[in-house]
DORO-57968 format. One record per residue (C-alpha): y, z, x. Coordinates in Angstrom, 3 decimals, decimal comma. Layout:
// residues N
- Y_Z_X $
...
//
This chain:
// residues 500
- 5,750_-85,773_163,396 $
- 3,148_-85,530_166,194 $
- 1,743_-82,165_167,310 $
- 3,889_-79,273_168,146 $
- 6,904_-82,054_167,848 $
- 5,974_-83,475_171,396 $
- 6,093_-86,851_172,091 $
- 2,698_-88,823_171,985 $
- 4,057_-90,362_175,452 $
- 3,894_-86,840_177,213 $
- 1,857_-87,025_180,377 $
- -0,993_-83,888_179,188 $
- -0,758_-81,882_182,370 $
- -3,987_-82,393_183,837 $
- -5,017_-78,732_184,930 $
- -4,372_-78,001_180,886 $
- -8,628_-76,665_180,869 $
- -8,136_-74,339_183,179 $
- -5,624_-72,757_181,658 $
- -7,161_-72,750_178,417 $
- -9,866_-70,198_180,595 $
- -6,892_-67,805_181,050 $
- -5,180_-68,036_178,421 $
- -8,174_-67,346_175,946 $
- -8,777_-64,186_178,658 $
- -5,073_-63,155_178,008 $
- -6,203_-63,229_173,997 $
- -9,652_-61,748_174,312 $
- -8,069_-58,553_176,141 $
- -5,460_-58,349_172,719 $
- -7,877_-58,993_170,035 $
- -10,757_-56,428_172,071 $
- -8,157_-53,908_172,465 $
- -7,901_-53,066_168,684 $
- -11,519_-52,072_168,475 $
- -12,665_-51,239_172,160 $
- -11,304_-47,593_171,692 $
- -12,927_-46,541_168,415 $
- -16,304_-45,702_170,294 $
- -14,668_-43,999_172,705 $
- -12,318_-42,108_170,361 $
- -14,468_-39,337_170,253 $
- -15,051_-38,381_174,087 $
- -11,220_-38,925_173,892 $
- -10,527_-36,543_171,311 $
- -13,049_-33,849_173,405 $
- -11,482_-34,586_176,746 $
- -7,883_-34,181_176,619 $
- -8,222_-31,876_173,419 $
- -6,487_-34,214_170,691 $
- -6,968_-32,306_166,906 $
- -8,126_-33,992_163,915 $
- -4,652_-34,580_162,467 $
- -3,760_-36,646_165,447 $
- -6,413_-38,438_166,350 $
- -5,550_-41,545_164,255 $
- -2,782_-42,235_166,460 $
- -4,781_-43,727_169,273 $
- -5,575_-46,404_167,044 $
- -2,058_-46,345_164,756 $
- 0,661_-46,191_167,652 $
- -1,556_-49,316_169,301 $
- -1,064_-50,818_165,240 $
- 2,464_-49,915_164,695 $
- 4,495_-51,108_168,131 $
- 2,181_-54,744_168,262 $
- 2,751_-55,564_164,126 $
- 6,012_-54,286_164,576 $
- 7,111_-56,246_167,445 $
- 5,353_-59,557_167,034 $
- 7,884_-61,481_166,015 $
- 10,227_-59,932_168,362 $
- 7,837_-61,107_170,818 $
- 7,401_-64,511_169,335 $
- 11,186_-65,411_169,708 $
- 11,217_-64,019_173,134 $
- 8,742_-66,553_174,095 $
- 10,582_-69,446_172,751 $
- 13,824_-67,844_174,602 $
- 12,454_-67,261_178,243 $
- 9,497_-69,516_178,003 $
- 5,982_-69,006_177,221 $
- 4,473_-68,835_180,431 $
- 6,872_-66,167_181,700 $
- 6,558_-64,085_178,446 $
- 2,974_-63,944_178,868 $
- 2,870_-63,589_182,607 $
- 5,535_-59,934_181,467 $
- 2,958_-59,123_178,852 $
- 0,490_-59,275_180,736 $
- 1,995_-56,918_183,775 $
- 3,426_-54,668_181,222 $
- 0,037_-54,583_179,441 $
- -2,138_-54,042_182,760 $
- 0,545_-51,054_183,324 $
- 0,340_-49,536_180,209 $
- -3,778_-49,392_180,139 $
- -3,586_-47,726_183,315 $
- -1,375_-45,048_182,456 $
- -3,926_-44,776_179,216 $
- -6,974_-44,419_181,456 $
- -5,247_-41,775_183,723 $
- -3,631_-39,745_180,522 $
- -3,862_-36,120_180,966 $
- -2,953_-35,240_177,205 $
- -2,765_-36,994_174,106 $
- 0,600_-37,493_174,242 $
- 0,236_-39,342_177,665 $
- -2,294_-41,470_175,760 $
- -0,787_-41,946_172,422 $
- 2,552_-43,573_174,256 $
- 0,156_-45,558_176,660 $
- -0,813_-47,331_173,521 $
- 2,273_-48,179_171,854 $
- 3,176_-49,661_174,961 $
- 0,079_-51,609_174,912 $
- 0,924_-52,446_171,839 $
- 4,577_-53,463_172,433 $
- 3,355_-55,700_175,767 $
- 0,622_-57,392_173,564 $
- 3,404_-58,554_170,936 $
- 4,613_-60,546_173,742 $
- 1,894_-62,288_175,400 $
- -0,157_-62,992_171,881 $
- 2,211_-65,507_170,595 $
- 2,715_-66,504_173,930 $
- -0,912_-67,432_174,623 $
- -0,997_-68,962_171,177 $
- 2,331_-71,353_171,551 $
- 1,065_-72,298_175,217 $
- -2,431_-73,895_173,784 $
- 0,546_-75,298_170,658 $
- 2,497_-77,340_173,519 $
- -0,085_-78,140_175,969 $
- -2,701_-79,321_173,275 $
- -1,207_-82,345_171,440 $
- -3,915_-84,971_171,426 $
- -5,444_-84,104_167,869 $
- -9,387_-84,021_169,546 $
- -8,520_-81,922_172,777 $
- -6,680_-79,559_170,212 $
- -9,724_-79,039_168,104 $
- -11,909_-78,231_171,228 $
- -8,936_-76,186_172,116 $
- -8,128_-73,928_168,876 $
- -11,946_-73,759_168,662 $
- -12,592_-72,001_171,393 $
- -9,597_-69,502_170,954 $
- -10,780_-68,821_167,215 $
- -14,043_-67,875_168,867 $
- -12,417_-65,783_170,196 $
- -9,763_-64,150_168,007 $
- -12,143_-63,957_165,289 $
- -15,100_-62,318_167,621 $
- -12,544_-60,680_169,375 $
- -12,834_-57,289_168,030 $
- -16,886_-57,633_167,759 $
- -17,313_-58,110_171,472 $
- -14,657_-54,970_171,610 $
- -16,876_-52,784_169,955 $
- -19,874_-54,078_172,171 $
- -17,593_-53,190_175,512 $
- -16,541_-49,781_174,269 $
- -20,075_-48,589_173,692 $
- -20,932_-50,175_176,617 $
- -18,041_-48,348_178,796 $
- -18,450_-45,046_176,911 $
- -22,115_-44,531_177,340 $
- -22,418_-46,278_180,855 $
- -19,207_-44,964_182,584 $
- -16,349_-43,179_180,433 $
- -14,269_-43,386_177,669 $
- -11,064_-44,029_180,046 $
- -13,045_-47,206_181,194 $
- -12,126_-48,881_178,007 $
- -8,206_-48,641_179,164 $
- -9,073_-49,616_182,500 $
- -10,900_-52,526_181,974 $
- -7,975_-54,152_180,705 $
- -6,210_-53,882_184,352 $
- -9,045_-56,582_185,098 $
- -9,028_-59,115_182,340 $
- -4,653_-58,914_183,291 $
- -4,975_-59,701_186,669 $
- -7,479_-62,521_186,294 $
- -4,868_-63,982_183,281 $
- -1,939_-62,947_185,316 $
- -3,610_-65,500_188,401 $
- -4,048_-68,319_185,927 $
- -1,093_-67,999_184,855 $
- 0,687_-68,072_188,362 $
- -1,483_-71,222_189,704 $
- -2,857_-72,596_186,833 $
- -0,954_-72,705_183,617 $
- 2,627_-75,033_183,647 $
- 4,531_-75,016_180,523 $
- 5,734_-78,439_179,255 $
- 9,877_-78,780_179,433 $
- 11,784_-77,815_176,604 $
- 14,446_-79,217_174,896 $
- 17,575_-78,845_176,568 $
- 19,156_-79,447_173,614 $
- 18,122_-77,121_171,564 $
- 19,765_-72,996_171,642 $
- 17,682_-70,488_171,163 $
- 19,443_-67,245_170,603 $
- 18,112_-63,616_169,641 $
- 18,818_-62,391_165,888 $
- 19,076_-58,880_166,323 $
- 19,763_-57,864_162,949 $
- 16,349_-59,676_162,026 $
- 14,539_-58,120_164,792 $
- 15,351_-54,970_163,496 $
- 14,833_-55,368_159,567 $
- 11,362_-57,403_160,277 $
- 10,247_-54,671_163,157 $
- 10,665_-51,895_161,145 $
- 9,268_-53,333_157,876 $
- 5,860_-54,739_159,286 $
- 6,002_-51,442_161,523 $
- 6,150_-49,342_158,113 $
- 3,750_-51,822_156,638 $
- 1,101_-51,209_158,994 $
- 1,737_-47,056_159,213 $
- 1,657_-46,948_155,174 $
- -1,605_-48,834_154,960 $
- -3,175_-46,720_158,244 $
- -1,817_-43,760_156,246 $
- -3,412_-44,686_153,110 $
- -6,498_-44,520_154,784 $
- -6,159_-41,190_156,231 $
- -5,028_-39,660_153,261 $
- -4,427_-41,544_149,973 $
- -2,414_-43,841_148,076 $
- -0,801_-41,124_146,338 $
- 0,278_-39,404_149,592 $
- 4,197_-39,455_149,650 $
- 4,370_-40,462_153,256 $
- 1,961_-43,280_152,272 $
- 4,433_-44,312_149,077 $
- 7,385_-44,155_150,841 $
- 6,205_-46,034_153,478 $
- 5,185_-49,350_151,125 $
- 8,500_-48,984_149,242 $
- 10,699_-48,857_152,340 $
- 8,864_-52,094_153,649 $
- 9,189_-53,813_150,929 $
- 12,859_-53,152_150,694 $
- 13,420_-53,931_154,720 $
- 11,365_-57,004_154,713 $
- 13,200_-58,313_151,115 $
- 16,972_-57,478_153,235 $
- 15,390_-59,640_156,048 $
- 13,844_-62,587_154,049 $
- 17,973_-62,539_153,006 $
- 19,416_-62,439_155,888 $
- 16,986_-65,385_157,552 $
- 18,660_-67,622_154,913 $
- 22,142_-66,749_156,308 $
- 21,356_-66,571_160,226 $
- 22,598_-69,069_162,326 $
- 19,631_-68,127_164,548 $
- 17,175_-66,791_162,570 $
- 14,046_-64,698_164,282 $
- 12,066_-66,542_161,679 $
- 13,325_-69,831_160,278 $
- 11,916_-69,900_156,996 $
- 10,905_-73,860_157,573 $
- 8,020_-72,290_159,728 $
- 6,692_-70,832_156,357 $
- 8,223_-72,527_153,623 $
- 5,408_-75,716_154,446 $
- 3,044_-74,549_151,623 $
- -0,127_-75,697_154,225 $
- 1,577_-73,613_156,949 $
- 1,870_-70,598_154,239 $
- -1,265_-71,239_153,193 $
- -3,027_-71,057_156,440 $
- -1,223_-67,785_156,969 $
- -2,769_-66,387_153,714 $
- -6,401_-67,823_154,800 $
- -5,706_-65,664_158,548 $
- -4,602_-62,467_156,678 $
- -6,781_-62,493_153,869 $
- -10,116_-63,400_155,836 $
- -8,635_-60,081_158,532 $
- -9,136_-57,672_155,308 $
- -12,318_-58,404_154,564 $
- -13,990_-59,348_157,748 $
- -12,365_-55,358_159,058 $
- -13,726_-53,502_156,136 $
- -16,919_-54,872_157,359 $
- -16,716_-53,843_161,239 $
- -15,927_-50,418_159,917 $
- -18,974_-50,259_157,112 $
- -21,586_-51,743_159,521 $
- -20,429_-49,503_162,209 $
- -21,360_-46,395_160,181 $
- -24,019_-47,039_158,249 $
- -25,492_-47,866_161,599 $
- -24,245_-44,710_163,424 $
- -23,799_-42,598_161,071 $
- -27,177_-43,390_158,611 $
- -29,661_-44,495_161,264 $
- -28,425_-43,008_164,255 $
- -27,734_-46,312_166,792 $
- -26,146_-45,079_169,787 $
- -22,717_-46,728_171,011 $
- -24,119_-49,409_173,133 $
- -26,252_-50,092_170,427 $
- -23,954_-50,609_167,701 $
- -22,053_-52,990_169,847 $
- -25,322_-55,091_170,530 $
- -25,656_-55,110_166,766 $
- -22,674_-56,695_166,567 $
- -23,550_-60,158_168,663 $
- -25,236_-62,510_165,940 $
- -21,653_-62,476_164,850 $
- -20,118_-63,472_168,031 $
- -22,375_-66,242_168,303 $
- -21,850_-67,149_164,385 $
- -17,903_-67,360_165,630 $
- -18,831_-69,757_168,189 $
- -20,810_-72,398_166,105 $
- -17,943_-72,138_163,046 $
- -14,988_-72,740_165,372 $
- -16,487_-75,096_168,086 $
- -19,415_-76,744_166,716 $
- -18,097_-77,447_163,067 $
- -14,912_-77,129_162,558 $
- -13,961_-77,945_166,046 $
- -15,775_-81,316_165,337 $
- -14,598_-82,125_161,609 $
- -11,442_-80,967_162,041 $
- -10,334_-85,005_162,975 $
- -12,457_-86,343_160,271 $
- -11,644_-84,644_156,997 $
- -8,719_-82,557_155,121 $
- -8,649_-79,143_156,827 $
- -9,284_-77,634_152,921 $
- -12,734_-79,465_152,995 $
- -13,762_-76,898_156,148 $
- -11,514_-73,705_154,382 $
- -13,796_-73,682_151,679 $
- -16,692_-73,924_152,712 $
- -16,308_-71,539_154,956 $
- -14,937_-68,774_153,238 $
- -17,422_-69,442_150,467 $
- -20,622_-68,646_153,157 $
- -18,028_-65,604_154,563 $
- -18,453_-64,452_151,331 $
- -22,320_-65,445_150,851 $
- -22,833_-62,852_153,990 $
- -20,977_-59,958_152,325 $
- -23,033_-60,831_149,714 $
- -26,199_-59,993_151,444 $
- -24,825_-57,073_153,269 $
- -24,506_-55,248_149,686 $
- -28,545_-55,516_150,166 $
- -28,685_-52,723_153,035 $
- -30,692_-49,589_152,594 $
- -30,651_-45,978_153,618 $
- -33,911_-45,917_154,161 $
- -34,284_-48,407_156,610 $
- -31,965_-50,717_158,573 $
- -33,316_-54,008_157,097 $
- -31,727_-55,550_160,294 $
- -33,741_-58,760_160,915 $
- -33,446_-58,989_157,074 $
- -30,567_-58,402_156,186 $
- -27,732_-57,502_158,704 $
- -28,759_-60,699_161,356 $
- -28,922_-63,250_158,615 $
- -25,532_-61,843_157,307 $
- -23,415_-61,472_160,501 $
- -24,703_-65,039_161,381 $
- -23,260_-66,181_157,510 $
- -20,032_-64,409_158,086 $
- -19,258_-65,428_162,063 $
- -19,829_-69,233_161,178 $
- -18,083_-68,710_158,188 $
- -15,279_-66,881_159,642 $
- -15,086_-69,021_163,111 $
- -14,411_-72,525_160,693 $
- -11,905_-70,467_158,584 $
- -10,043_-69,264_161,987 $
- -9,971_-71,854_163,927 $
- -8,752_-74,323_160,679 $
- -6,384_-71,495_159,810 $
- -4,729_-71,034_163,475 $
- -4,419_-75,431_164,240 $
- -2,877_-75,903_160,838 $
- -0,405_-72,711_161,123 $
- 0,595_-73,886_164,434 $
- 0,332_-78,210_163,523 $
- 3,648_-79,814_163,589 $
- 6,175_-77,050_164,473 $
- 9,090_-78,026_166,687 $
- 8,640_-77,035_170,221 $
- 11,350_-74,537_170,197 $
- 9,591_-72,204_166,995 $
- 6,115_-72,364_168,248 $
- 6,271_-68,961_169,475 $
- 7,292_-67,777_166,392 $
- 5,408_-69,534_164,389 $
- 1,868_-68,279_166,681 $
- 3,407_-64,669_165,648 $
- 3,405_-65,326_162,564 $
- -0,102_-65,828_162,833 $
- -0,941_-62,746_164,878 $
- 0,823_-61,064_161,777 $
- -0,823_-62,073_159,806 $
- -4,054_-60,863_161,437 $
- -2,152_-57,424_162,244 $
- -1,177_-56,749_158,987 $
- -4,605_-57,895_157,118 $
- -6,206_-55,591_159,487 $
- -4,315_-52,678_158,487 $
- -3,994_-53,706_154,266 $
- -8,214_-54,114_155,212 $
- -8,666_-50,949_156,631 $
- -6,881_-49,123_153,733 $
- -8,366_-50,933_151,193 $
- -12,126_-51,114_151,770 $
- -12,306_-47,385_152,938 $
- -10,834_-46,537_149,707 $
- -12,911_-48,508_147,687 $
- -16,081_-47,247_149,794 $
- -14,870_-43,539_149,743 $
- -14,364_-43,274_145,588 $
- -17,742_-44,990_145,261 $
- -19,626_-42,447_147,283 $
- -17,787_-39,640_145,564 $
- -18,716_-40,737_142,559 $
- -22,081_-41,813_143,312 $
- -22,584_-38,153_144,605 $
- -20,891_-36,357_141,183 $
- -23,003_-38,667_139,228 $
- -26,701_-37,604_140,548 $
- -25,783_-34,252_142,162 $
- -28,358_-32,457_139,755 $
- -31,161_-34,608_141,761 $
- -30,370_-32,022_144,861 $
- -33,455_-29,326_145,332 $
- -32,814_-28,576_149,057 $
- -30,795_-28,700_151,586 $
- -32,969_-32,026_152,696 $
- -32,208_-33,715_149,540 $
- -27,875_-33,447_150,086 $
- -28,780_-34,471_153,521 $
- -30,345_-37,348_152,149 $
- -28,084_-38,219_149,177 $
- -25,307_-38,296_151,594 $
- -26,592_-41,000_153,298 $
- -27,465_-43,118_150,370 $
- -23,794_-42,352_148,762 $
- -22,371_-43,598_151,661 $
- -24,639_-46,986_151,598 $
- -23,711_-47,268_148,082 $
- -20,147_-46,903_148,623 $
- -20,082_-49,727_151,425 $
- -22,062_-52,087_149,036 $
- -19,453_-51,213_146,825 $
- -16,776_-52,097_149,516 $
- -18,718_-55,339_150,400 $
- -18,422_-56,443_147,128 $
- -15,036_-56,366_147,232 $
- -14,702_-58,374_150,566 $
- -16,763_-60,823_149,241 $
- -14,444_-61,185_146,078 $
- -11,486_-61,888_148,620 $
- -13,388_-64,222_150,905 $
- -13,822_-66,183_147,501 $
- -10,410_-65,693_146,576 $
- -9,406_-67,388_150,231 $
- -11,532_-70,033_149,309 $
- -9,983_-70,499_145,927 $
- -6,187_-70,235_147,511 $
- -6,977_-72,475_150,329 $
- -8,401_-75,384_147,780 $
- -5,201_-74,799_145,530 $
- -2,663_-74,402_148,286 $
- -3,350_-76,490_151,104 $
- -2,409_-79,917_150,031 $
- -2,743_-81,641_153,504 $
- -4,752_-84,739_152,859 $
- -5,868_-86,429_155,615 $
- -7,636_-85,040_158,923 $
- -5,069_-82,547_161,247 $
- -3,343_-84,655_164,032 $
- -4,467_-88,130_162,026 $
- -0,369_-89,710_161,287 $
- 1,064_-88,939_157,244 $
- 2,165_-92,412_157,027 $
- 1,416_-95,535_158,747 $
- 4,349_-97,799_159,402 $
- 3,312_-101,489_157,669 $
- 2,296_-104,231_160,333 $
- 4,639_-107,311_160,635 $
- 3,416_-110,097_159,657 $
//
């Protein structure tokens, strides 16, 4: 099977580049969006008076509608059309920031961004799909999916780089309205720049909505028991109940894909154990790679005092790590060697970087020393894991589940974000409690609990990166096991024998 199911005969449309331009715009303004807003949280939370109990819901109601509704979205796009679901995402995206920026209470705000969220569900998988069916020749797709893992992965760093820069330079509503400018410079590519190749005539695709319910609200209550975990704990009953009642809605729907004449997710898109396993690499890889944006982002805030802008500027050696892992090596080897032999690898230097983040201090930043070398590890690390992951999720699907099968991959990302969130602030918070019980008879003066706060809380992210490394090793482990693909992505399975 060639790429995406297409035809090797296809004329490539020859304005494909400049699309790529807007549709990687169209996924920068998704993946930016989950972390612009935490540095402007704050002058949120003071402006329109939100209290402490609700303040998680700027970021949760965001989480909840997009991991709820991605593959809702997914389908759509294979049932409209990719181009038109992404040119309604990105309208209904551009809308919803704009009602965000001008909220005038937190409820205003708070259904701003589930309608974000709901509008990005649609035009990720759509953005993803389109590079799926316009990319088939196996070199133009690896200088394709790099650049978009460049920019799913560094995504959310270049987000917290924009927020601090919006916040501090202009206002915390600037980070909603910013997004009415990367949609109407998509929105134009999309109109005079992006055509979608034909579909199968053939082929009926019709809604499940039995599965769009069952899978909506179990990755919905997936995401809201994790984000509550992290709020409160894992023994919260909201937070149990939560988990359970997933579980139990995504089993029913798993079930009732078998039986579906039209299933919202045809289990062929994840029964291929590569596929699967790429999907495991994406989720995984989210977990640890979050617990570190929200560690780094402290001890640098919070211990030494960086403001906003700062933080975000902290961020870049990452950013440009993403861009040498995705388009410089494994945008380049991706034709010449099994897609395992770059999965490795780079999860196992991820890991290396977490590694030598458990080195920070509280006494001094050891930036140049420790944090640069480390966010340069994990972004080229991270970029060749991302951009692999993404081409050999999306490698090979029929034209007419591509958009489901690119949701699958934003779900994967959704969902690891959440479980990572959860997860690493737990393990972070216990170890700082404990630290603190453990040597509380070294405090003399109020200076000293000033100071043994701040190193409890840089021992409790070592602890935390610890544990991220553990499951960047454990991707690199599954990914050797798992993915079984043997040959280079896009290079044939079997060669026909020449007549003699």
């Amino acid at each position: 099977m060639t790429s995406a199911g297409i035809s090797p005969t296809t004329t490539p449309d020859p304005r494909r580049w400049k699309a790529l331009v807007f549709i990687c715009i169209a996924q920068l303004m998704v993946v930016l969006d989950g972390t612009v807003v935490n540095i402007a949280l704050p002058y949120a939370k003071q402006d329109l008076n939100i209290s402490d109990s609700n303040q998680q819901w700027l970021i949760t109601a965001y989480a909840l509608a997009f991991g709820g509704l991605l593959l809702f979205g997914g389908r759509i796009a294979d049932l409209w059309g990719r181009r038109r679901a992404l040119m309604v995402g990105l309208v209904g995206f551009a809308f919803a920031s704009a009602l965000g920026g001008a909220a005038v209470n937190e409820a205003m705000l708070f259904g701003a961004r589930a309608l974000q969220g709901a509008f990005g569900a649609l035009l990720a998988p759509a953005a993803l799909s389109l590079l799926t069916v316009m990319f088939t020749s196996p070199k133009e797709r690896a200088r394709a999916f790099g650049v978009f893992g460049a920019i799913a992965g560094g995504g959310a760093a270049v987000g917290l780089l924009l927020g601090g820069l919006l916040t501090q330079v202009l206002d915390w509503r600037w980070t909603m309205y910013i997004n009415v400018v990367f949609a109407a410079i998509a929105l134009a590519g999309a109109i005079f720049e992006i055509k979608e190749p034909p579909r199968d005539p053939d082929h009926v695709v019709k809604l499940d909505f039995l599965g769009v319910v069952l899978a909506g609200s179990g990755l919905a209550l997936v995401v809201y028991g994790f984000s509550r975990a992290a709020e409160t704990s894992w023994g919260d009953t909201g937070t149990v109940t939560s988990l359970v009642v997933s579980v139990v809605l995504l089993a029913l729907f798993v079930a009732w894909q078998t039986r579906s004449r039209y299933p919202l997710l045809p289990l062929r898109v994840v029964a291929d154990r590569a596929r699967g396993g790429a999907y495991l690499a994406v989720g995984l890889s989210v977990i640890a790679m979050f617990g570190s944006f929200l560690y780094l982002t402290l001890y640098m805030q919070t211990v030494h005092h960086y403001s906003p802008l700062s933080a975000g500027v902290a961020f870049l050696p990452m950013v440009f790590g993403m861009l040498i892992g995705s388009t410089q090596i494994a945008a380049r080897l991706i034709t010449r060697v099994p897609p395992r032999f770059l999965l490795v690898p780079g999860a196992l230097l991820a890991a290396c970087g977490m590694l030598l983040f458990t080195q920070i201090s509280a006494d001094s930043t050891r930036y140049w020393s420790v944090i640069f070398p480390a966010l340069i590890m994990l972004g080229m690390g991270m970029g060749t894991v991302f951009m692999t992951s993404m081409n050999l999720a999306t490698f090979g699907v029929e034209p007419y589940d591509a958009g489901v099968a690119s949701a699958m991959v934003n779900t994967s990302q959704q969902v690891g974000g959440a479980v990572g969130t959860a997860l690493l602030n737990t393990v972070a918070a216990n170890a700082a409690t404990s630290y603190i019980t453990s040597h509380k008879d070294a405090v003399r003066a109020p200076a000293d609990a000033v100071h043994m706060q701040a190193v409890a809380l840089v021992h409790g992210e070592s602890m935390g990166f610890y544990v991220a490394a553990g499951i960047l090793a454990a991707v690199a482990l599954i990914t050797g096991l798992l993915i079984n693909v043997g040959r280079p992505i896009g290079e044939p399975a079997e060669v026909a024998p020449v007549a003699a």
